[in-house]
N, C-alpha and C positions, 0 to 999 in steps of 0.2 A: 738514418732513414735512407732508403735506398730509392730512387726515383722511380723503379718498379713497383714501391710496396705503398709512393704515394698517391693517393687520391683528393682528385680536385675536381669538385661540383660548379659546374659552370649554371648559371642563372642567365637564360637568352632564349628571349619569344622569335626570332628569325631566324626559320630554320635554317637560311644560306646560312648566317650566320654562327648559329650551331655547327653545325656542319665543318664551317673552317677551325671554328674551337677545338673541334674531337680530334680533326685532323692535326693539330700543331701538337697538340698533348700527347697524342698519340705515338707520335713520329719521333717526339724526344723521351718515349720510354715511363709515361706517367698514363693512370689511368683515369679516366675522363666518364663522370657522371653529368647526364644532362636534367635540367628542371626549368621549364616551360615560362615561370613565374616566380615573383619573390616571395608569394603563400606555398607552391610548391617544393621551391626549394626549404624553406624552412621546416614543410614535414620530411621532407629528405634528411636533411643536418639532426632531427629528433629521432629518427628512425637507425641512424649511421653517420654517426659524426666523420665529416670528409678532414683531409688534411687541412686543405684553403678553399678559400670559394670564389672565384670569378664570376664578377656580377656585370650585366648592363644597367642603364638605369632608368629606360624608359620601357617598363612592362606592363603590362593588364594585372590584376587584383592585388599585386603590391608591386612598386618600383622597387628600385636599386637604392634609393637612400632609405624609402619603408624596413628594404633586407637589413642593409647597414645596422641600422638602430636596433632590431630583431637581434640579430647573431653579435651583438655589442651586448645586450643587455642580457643572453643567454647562454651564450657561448664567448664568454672574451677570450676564450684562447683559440681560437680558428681566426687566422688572418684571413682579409678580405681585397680582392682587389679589385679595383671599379674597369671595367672597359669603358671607356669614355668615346661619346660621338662629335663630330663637328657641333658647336652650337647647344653643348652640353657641357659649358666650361661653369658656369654658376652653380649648377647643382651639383656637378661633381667635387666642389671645392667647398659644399657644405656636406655631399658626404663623408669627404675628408678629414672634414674636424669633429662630422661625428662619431667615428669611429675603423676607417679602414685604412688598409694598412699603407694601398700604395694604389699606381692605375699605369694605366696604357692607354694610347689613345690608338681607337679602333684603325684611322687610315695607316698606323705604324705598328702592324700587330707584333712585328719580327723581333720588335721588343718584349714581347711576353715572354715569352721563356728565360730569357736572362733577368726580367724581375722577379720572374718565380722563381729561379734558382739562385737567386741574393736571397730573396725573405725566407726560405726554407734551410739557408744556408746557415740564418739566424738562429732561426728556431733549434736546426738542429745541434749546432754546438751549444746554442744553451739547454738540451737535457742531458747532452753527454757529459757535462761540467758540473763537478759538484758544487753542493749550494755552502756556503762564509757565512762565518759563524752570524747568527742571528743579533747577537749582540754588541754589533759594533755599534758604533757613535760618531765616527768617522770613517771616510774611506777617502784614498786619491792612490790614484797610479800615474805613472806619465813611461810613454814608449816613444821609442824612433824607428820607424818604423823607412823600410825601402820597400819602392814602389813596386809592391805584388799585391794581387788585389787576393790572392788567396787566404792574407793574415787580416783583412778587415772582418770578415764573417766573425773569424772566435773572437777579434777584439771587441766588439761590437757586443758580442755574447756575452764579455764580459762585463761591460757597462752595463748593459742593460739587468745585470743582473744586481747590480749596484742598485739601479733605479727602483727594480723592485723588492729588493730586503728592505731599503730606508722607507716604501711605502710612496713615493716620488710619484708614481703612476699606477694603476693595478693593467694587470695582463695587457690587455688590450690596445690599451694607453703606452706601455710600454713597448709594445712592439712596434706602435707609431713613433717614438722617440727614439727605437734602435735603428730602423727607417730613416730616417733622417740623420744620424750618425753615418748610416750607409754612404748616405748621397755625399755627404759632408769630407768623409775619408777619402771616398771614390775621387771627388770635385780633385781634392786635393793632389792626389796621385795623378791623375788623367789629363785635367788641366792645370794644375797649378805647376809639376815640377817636372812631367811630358811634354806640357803645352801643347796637347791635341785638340783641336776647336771642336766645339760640340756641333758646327756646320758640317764636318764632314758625314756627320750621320744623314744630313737633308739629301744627300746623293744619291744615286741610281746604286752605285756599290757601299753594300752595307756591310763589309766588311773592313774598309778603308781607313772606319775610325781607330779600331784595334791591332788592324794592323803596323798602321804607325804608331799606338804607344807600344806595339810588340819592339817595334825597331828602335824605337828610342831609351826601352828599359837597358838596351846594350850601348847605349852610342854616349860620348861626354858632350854637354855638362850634365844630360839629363838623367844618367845613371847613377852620378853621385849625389845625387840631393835625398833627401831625407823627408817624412811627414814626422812630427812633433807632438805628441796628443800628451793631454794633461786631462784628467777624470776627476775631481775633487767632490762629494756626496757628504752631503749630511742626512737627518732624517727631517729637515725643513728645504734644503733648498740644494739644488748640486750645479756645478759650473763646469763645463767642457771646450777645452778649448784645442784646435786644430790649426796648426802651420804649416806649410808650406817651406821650400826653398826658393821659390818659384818669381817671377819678373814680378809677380802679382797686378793689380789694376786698380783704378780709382774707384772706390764704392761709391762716391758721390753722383757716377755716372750712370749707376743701374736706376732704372727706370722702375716704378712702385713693382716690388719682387710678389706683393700680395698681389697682385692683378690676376683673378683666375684663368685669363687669358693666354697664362705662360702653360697651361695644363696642353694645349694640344700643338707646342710648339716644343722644336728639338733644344731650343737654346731654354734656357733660364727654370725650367720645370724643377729643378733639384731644390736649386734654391726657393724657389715656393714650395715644395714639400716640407723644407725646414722650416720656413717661416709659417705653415700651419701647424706643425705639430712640435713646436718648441716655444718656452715662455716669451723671451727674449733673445732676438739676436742681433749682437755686434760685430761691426767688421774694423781692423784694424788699418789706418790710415794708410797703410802700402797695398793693403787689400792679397796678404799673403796669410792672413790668418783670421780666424771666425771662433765666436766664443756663443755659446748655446747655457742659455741660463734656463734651470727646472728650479718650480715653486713648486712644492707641497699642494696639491689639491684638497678641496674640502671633502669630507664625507660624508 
């Protein structure tokens, strides 16, 4: 899919607001439908199903978590991404579990296009990839992967496609759990064996964070280190686990990672994306690797 040929419905009662949405979409080459409201937008998505939807969540005749549960229960395959506001960390962190895929927080918009073009980046290697036999009964893969973020997308594409053969999550579900592989690979790469602080993003230059893991994918030790991923699926229950090379950290010192609080902070938000949209997760005593357990959901 070519960023020209995608479209993304943004859901946002301010028109300012609007306004800077059309303009960022615009400007990176993607085409930007606007809807006033979360009842508008959903006769939008019936009418012309969009690529993704970019949502607010405080609107008149339906909010942003009313959309969620809507384009969840009728559309699970259009991801959804919340724009989040100061003061909006609670409800964006139950629309999160019910159904989207990822968010932004509004005073950090300059983040939207790099989470649009991670989740799209998903999707689309997973239709380019053909679908494994239906009858498996077991699956695992394990890769070592060196730190370019270019091979996360098809990995990820290809878990995810794991998830949904054994029935693990359906559409939806699954794109939240590829999501969170995202962050999980990313975490890994960026900070674990770059060791780029995710403070440099708080900065006036927003380019500073990338550009030092630009510099460090050339520079030793941080060039030779390696990510480690092990994929294991059944059709009850599948186990993922991520390493690092990296100095890693004490998990005992992270502070409750479920805090919806970490939604509109640059530090800790990844790890709360995993921790909502994964069963169980464990961190290994060096705090250089992370292991994400999926249970089979009921039907």
């Amino acid at each position: 899919m070519l960023e020209s040929q995608t479209t993304v419905l943004v859901a946002e009662d301010s028109r300012t607001q609007s306004v800077l949405f059309r303009s960022l979409l615009e400007k990176a080459g993607y085409h930007a439908v606007m809807a006033g409201n979360g009842r508008e937008a959903m006769e939008m998505i019936r009418n012309m199903p969009p690529d993704v939807v970019i949502t607010d969540l405080n609107m008149p005749e339906m909010n942003g978590l009313e959309l969620v549960e809507a384009v969840h229960a009728h559309f699970p395959g259009i991801p959804v991404i919340l724009a989040t506001g100061v003061g909006s960390e609670e409800i964006a962190a139950e629309a999160l579990r019910k159904g989207a895929a990822s968010y932004v927080p509004k005073r950090n918009l300059r983040d939207l296009i790099p989470t649009l073009q991670r989740l799209l980046a998903v999707a689309q290697a997973d239709r380019a990839s053909a679908q494994l036999s239906a009858c498996a009964t077991l699956s695992e893969i394990r890769f070592s992967l060196p730190n370019e973020s270019m091979l996360v997308a098809p990995l990820v594409a290809q878990i995810k496609r794991m998830v949904e053969r054994f029935r693990l999550r359906d559409g939806s579900g699954a794109m939240r759990v590829a999501m969170a592989l995202d962050e999980a690979l990313q975490n890994a790469m960026l900070h674990g064996n770059l060791e780029v602080s995710s403070r440099l993003r708080e900065g006036d230059d927003a380019n500073a964070f990338y550009a030092l893991a630009s510099e460090r994918r050339l520079q030793s030790p941080f060039k030779d280190r390696r990510v480690h991923v092990r994929a294991w699926l059944t059709p009850e229950m599948g186990e993922i686990t991520i390493a690092d090379e990296g100095p890693g950290f004490d998990p005992g010192k992270i502070p409750d990672p479920t805090d919806p609080a970490y939604l509109d902070r640059p530090c800790g938000r990844g790890l709360w994306l995993i921790h909502a949209f994964i069963d169980e997760v464990r961190h290994n005593p060096a705090g250089n690797e992370i292991t994400m357990i999926l249970r089979r959901q009921q039907e």
